[in-house]
N, C-alpha and C positions, 0 to 999 in steps of 0.2 A: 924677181923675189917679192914672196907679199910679205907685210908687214904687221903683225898681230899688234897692236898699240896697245901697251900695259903702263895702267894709270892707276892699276892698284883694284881696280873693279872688275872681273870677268872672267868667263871659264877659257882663260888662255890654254891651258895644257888640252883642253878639249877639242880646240879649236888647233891648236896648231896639231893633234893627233889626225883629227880629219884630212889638214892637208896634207900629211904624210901618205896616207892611205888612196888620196887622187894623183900621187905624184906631185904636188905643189911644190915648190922650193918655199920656205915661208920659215921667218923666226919672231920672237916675241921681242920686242924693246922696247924699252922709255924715252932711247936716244934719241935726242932733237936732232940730231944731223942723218942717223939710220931714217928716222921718219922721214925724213925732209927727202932723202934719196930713194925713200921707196917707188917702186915700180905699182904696188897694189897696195891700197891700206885696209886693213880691216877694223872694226872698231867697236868690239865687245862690250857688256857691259851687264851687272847687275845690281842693284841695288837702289838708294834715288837718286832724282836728277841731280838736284840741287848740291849734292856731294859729288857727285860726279863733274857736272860742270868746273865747281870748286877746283876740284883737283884737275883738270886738262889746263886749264885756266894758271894755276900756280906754278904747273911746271913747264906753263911757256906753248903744250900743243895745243891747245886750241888755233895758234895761227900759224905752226906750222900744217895742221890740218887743213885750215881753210885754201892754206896756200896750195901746196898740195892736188886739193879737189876744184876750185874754182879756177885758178891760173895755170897748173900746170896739166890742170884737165886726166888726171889717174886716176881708174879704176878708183871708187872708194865704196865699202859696205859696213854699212854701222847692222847691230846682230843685236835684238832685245834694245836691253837698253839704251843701245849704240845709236838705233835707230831712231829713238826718241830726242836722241842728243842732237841728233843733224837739221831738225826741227827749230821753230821758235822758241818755242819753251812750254811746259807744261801746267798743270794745274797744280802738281806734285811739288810745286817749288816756286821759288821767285827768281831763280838766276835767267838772264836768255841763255837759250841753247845755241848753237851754231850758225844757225838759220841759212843752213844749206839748201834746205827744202821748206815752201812755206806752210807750214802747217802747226798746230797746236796737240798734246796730248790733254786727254782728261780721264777721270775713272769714270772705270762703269758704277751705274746708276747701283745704290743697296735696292734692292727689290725678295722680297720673299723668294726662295728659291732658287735661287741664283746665286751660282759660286763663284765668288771673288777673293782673292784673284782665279783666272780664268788660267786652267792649269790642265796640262792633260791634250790629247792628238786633235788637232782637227782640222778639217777642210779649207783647202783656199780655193779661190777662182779667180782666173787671170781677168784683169780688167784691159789688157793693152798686149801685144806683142812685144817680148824682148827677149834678147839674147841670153840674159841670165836665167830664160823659164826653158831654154829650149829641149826639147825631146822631154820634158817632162810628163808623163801619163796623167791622164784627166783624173780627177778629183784629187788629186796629192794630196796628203796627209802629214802636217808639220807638227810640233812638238811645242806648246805656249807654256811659258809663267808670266802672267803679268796681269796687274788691278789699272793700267793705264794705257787706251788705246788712243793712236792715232787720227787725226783727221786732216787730211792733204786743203790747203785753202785752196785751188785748184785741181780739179778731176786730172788734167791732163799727167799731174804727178802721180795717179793711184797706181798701181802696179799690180796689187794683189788685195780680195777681201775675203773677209771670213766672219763670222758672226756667231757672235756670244751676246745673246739677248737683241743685242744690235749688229749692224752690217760694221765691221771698222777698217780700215785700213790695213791688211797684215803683209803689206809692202808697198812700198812708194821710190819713187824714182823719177829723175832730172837729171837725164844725157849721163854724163859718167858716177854720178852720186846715186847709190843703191840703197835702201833701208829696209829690211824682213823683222818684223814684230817675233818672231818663233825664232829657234834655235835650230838652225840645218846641223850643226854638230851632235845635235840628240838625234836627230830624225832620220835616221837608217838611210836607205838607198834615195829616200825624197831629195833629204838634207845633202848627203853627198853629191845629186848630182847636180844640186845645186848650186854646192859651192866650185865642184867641177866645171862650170858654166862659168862663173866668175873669174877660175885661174886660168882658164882656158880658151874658155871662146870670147871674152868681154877683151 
C-alpha cells in the first residue's frame, strides 16, 4: 500500500487517481500511525517550503517520515514540492527541510526572457541508472511548475536533469529516497510509467 501524505499541500486526488490507473493500492492520509505503516510513501507538495515544512513539522510527520525513509528503508518519493522538502532547505524559506538528500533549492536567476516560474513540458535526461527510470523512452517529456530548482551537494545523488536557462536537478535520489522536480501525475504516459516503476518495480 503506498501512502499519499496529506499535510494540507498537494494535488493528492491527482495523484492518488494516477495510482488507480497503474493498479497501485494507495490511499491519502495524515495518520501518523497509517504513515508510519506504510509500505511506499509519497510526498506531494505545492506551494512554499517554509509552510510546508511548518506544517509536517506541527503534525508530528516530519519524523515519522524520516523514520520511515532513513531506518525502515521504504520506498519514499517527494513530487514538486515534496521533492524540495527531502532536501536541506531552500532559498524560499528559512525552516530546514528533511535533509534526506543533501542538497539546497534556489530560484532561478530574473533574466530578460525567461519565464519564472518555469511551467510547462520539458525534457529530462537520465544522469544514473535506476529502476524508477526503467523502460522509459529517451527524451521523456515531464510536466514542471516551479521558480525553485534543485541542486544535489553530491553528483552521485542527481537522478535526472533538465534545464531551464540552467542545467538543474529534475530528479535526485539516495538508495530508497526518490525526489522528481515535475509532476508524473500531469505527464501522460511519461508520468504514469513512472510512477508504475515506483509501485512496481522499486
Amino acid at each position: 500500500m503506498i501512502t499519499i501524505v496529506d499535510y494540507g499541500m498537494g494535488n493528492l486526488g491527482s495523484v492518488l487517481n494516477m495510482c488507480k490507473r497503474i493498479d497501485a493500492p494507495a490511499r491519502i492520509s495524515s495518520d501518523l500511525e497509517e504513515i508510519g505503516s506504510a509500505e511506499k510513501i509519497i510526498l506531494p507538495g505545492v506551494g512554499a517550503f517554509d509552510n510546508a515544512m511548518r506544517r509536517l513539522n506541527e503534525f508530528g510527520m516530519d519524523a515519522v517520515i524520516m523514520k520511515r525513509a532513513l531506518e525502515d528503508k521504504i520506498p519514499t518519493l517527494g513530487i514538486c514540492l515534496g521533492m524540495q522538502l527531502l532536501v536541506d532547505g531552500s532559498e524560499e524559506g528559512q525552516l530546514p527541510g528533511l535533509g534526506l538528500i543533501r542538497g539546497k533549492a534556489q530560484r532561478f536567476a530574473k533574466k530578460p526572457g525567461l519565464r519564472v516560474p518555469h511551467m510547462g513540458w520539458n525534457v529530462v535526461t537520465p544522469y544514473v541508472e535506476s529502476a524508477l527510470l526503467q523502460k522509459l523512452p529517451d527524451e521523456s517529456r515531464f510536466y514542471f511548475v516551479h521558480s525553485y530548482y534543485v541542486t544535489v551537494a553530491d553528483a552521485s545523488n542527481r537522478l535526472l536533469t533538465a534545464k531551464h536557462d540552467v542545467e538543474f536537478d529534475a530528479g535526485i535520489v539516495d538508495r530508497n529516497v526518490y525526489g522528481v522536480q515535475f509532476h508524473p501525475e500531469k505527464s501522460h504516459r511519461f508520468g504514469m510509467k513512472l510512477l508504475s516503476n515506483f509501485a512496481h518495480v522499486i
